[in-house]
C-alpha positions as a Python dict, from the first residue, in 0.01 Angstrom:
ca = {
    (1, 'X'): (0, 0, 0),
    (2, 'X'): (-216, 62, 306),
    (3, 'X'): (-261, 417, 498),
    (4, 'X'): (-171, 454, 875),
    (5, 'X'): (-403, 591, 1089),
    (6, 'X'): (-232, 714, 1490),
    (7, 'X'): (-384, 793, 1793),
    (8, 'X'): (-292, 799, 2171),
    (9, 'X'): (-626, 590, 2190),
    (10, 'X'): (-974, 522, 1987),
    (11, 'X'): (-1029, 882, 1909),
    (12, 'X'): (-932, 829, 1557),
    (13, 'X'): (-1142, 608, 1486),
    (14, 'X'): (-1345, 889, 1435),
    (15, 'X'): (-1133, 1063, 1203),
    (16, 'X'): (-1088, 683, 1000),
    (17, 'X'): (-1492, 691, 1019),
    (18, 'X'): (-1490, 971, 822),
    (19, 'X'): (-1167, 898, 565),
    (20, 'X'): (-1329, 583, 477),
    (21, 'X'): (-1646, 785, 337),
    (22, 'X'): (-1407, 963, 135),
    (23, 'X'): (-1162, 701, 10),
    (24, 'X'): (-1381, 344, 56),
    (25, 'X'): (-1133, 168, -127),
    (26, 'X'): (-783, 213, -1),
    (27, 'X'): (-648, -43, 326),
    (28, 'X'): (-561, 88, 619),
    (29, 'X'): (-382, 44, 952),
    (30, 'X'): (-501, 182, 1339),
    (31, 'X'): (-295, 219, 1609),
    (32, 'X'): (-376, 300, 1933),
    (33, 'X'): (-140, 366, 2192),
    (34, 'X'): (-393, 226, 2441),
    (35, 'X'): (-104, 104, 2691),
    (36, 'X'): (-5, 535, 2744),
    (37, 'X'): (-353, 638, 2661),
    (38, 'X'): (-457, 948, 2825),
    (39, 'X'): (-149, 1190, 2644),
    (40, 'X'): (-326, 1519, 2725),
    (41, 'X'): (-207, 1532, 3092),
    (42, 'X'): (124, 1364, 3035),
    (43, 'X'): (479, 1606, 2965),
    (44, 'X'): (576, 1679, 2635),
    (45, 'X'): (901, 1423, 2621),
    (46, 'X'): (674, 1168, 2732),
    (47, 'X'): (420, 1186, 2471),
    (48, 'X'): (698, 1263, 2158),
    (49, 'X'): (864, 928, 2293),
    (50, 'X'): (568, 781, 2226),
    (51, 'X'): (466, 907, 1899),
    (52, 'X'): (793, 860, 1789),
    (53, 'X'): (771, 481, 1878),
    (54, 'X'): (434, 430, 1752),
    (55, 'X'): (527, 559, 1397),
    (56, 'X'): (837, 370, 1373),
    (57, 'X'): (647, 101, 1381),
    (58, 'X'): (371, 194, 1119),
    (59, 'X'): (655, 260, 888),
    (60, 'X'): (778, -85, 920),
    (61, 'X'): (435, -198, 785),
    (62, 'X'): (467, -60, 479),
    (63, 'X'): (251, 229, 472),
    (64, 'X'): (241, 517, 176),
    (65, 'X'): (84, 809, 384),
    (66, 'X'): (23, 829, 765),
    (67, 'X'): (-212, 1060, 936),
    (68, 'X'): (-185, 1185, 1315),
    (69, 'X'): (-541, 1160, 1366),
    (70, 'X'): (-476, 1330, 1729),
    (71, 'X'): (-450, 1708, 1790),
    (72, 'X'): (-246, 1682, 2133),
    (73, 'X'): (57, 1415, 1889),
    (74, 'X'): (21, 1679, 1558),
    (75, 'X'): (99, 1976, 1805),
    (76, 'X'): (413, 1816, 1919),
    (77, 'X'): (561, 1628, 1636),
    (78, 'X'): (419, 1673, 1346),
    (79, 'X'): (720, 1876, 1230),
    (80, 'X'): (970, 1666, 1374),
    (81, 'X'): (832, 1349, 1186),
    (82, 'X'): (815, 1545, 876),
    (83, 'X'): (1167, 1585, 873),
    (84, 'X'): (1300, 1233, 1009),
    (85, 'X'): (1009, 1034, 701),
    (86, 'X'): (1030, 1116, 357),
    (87, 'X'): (582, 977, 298),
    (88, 'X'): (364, 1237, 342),
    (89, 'X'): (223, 1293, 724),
    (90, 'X'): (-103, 1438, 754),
    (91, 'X'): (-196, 1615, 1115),
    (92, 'X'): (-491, 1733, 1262),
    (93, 'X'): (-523, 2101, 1383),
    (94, 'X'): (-837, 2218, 1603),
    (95, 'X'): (-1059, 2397, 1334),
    (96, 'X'): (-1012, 2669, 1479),
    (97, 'X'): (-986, 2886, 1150),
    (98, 'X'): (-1384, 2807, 992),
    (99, 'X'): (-1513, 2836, 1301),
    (100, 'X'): (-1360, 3224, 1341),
    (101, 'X'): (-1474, 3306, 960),
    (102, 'X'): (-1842, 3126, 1057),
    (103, 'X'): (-1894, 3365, 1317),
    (104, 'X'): (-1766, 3670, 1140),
    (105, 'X'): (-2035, 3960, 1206),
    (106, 'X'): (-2203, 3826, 1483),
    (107, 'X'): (-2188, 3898, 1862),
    (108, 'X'): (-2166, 3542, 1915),
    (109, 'X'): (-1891, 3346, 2076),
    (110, 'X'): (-1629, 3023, 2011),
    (111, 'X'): (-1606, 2780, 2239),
    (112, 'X'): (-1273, 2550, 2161),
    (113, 'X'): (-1282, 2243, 2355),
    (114, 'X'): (-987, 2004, 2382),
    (115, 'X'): (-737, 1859, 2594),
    (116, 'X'): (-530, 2066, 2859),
    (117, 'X'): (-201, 1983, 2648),
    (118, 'X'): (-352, 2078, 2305),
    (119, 'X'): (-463, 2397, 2468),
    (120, 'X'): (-132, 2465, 2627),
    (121, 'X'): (51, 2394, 2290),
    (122, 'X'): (209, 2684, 2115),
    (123, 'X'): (132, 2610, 1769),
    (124, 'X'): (-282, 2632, 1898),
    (125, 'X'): (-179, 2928, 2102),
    (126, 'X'): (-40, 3070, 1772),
    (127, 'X'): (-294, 2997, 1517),
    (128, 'X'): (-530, 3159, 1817),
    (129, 'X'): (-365, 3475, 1838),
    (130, 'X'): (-354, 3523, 1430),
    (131, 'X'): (-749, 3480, 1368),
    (132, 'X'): (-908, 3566, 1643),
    (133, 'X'): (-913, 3933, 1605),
    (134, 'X'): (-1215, 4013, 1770),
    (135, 'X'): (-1111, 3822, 2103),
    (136, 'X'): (-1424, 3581, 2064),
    (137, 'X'): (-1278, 3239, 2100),
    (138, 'X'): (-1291, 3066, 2474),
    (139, 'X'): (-1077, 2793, 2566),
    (140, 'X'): (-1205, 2470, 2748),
    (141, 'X'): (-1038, 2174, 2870),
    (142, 'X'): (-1245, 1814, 2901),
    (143, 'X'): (-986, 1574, 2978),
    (144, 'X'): (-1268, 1331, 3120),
    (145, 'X'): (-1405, 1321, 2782),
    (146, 'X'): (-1137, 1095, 2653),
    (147, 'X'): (-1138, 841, 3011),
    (148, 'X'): (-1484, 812, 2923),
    (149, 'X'): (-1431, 760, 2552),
    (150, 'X'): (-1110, 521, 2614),
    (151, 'X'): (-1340, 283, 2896),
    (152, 'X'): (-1623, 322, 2645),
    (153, 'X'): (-1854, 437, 2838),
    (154, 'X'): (-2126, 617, 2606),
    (155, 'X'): (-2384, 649, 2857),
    (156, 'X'): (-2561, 909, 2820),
    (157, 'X'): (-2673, 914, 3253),
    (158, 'X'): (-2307, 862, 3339),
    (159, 'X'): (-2201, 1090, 3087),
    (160, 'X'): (-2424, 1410, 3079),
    (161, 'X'): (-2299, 1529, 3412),
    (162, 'X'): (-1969, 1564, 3395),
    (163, 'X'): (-2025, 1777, 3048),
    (164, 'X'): (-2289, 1975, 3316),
    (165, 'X'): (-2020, 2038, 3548),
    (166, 'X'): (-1743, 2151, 3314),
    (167, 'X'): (-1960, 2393, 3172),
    (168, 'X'): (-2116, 2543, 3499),
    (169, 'X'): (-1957, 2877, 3504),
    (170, 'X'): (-2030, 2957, 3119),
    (171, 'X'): (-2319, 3102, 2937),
    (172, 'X'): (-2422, 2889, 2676),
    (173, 'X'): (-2667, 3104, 2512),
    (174, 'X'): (-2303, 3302, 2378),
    (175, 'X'): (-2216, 3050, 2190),
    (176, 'X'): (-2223, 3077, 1778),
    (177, 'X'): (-1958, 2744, 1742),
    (178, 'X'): (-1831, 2458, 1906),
    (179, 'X'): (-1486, 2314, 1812),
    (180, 'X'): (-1423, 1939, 1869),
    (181, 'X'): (-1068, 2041, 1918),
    (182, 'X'): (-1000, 1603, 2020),
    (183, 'X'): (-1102, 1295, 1824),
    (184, 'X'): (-1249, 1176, 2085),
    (185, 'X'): (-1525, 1416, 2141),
    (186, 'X'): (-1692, 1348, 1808),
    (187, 'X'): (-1816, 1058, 2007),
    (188, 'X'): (-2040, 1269, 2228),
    (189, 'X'): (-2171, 1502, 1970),
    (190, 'X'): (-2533, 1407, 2105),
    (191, 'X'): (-2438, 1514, 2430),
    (192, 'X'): (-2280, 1862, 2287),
    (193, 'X'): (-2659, 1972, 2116),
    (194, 'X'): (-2838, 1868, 2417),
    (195, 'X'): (-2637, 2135, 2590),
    (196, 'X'): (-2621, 2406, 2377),
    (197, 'X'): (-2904, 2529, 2138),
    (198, 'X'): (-3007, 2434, 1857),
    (199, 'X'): (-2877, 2696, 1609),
    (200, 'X'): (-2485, 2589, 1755),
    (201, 'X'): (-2260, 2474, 1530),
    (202, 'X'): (-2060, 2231, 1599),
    (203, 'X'): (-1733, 2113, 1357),
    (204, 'X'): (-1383, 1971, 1418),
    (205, 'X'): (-1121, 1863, 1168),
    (206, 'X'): (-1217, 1538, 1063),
    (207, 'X'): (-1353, 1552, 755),
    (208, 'X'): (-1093, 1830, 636),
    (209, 'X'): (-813, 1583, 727),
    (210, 'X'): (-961, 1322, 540),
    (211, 'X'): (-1008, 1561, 213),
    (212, 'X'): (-670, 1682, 284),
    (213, 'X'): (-538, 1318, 243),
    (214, 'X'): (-721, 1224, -48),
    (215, 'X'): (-563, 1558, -253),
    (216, 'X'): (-214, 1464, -152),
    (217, 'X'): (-289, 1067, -210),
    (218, 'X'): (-414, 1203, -594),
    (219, 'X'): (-147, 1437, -680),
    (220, 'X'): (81, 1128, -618),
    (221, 'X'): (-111, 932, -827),
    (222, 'X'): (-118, 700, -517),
    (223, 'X'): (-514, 641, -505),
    (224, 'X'): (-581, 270, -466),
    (225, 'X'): (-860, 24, -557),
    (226, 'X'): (-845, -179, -212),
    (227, 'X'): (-1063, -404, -14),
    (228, 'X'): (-1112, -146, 257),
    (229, 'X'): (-969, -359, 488),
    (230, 'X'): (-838, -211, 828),
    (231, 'X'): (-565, -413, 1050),
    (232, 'X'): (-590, -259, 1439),
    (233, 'X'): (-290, -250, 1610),
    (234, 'X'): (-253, -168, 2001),
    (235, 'X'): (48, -43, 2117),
    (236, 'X'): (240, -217, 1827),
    (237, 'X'): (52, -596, 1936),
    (238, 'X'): (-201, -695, 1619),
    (239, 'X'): (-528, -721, 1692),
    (240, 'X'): (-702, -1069, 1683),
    (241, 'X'): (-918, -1149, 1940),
    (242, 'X'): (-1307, -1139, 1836),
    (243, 'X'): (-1467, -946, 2111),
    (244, 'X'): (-1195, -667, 2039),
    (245, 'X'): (-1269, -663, 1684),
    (246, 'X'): (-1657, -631, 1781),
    (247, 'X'): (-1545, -314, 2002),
    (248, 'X'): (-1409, -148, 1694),
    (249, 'X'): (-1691, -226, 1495),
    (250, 'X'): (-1928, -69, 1750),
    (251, 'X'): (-1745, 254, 1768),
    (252, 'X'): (-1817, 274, 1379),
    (253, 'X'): (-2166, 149, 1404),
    (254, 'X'): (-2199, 466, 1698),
    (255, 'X'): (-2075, 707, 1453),
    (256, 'X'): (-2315, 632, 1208),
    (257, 'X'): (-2600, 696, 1411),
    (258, 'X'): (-2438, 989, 1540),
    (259, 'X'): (-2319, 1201, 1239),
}
């Protein structure tokens, strides 16, 4: 049986990017929600509705895990879903805890980037307040990052300003870690170590999520010997056309270079 993948757009792609490293022989499914992509400045009911719609469908395809490769959709629903599927959902969560216990003794500083509704979500505001002890993590919001990501525009000219002007009024020189707290961003990791110095670290959840699915995939003896093939989906239409398909492959091609 195949995995689902789900995102409000192409930002897990990037999360798939890095599952496929891990587990290069299981199938998979992608669905973007491209007809209500951006979700991070939309209201909570909206977004569920969504997610809730999205998955339905998934589960109809016949899939044997399904991961919510988007913070802002594991923030809302990821409980709710656990309770209404019985196949194991796998979210995302801003990585919020390494980063804390990577800058333990220093004077440095956290910078968690993600999308206003992630940031505004209890369950981040939560995990915030138990780790961060020493008051060190900063919170900032880049909803243009995913508009540029979804119109994929990589651009480094077009790009590099608006990351410029979101980050006017800090210090960068305080800053130990950055956390990719959306999909998305891992697109513009380039952009994030041109800004800051060289010695910044910068992680999100990807990789993690992608472990974490592989150790629940092998404790239910579930581990498959696929083609690797991946079916795209947008907003529950199959995708077919060529030019589409090349898009994908792109965004993959761009994460190679990049990581």
């Amino acid at each position: 049986m195949q995995i689902g993948f789900f995102d409000s757009g192409i930002g897990g792609i990037t999360v798939l990017h890095d599952t496929i490293k891990v587990l290069p022989n299981e199938d998979y499914i992608y669905y973007a929600d491209t007809l209500n992509v951006p979700y991070g400045q939309k209201t909570k009911d909206e977004v569920k509705m969504y997610i809730f719609n999205a998955i339905e469908f998934i589960i109809k395809q016949g899939v044997k895990a399904i991961v919510i490769a988007c913070n802002t959709a594991t923030s809302l629903a990821i409980e709710e879903l656990r309770g209404k599927y019985s196949i194991p959902i796998i979210g995302m969560e801003p990585a919020v805890k390494p980063a804390v216990e990577k800058n333990k003794n220093t004077n440095k500083r956290i910078l968690l980037t993600a999308t206003a509704l992630t940031l505004r979500e209890e369950k981040l505001q939560n995990l915030i307040t138990k780790l961060d002890n020493e008051h060190i993590v900063d919170l900032l919001p880049l909803p243009g990052v995913v508009e540029f990501a979804e119109r994929f525009e990589f651009c480094e000219q077009i790009v590099f300003p608006y990351f410029e002007e979101q980050l006017l009024n800090y210090d960068l020189n305080n800053y130990e870690t950055i956390v990719l707290g959306c999909t998305h961003f891992a697109y513009y990791k380039n952009i994030f170590r041109k800004l800051f110095s060289s010695h910044v670290n910068i992680i999100d959840g990807n990789m993690g999520t992608a472990k974490n699915l592989k150790r629940i995939l092998n404790e239910m003896n579930s581990l498959n010997e696929g083609s690797g093939n991946i079916i795209f989906y947008n907003s529950g239409f199959k995708i077919q056309d060529k030019a589409k398909l090349d898009e994908y492959s792109r965004l993959f091609k761009r994460l190679d270079a990049i990581n």
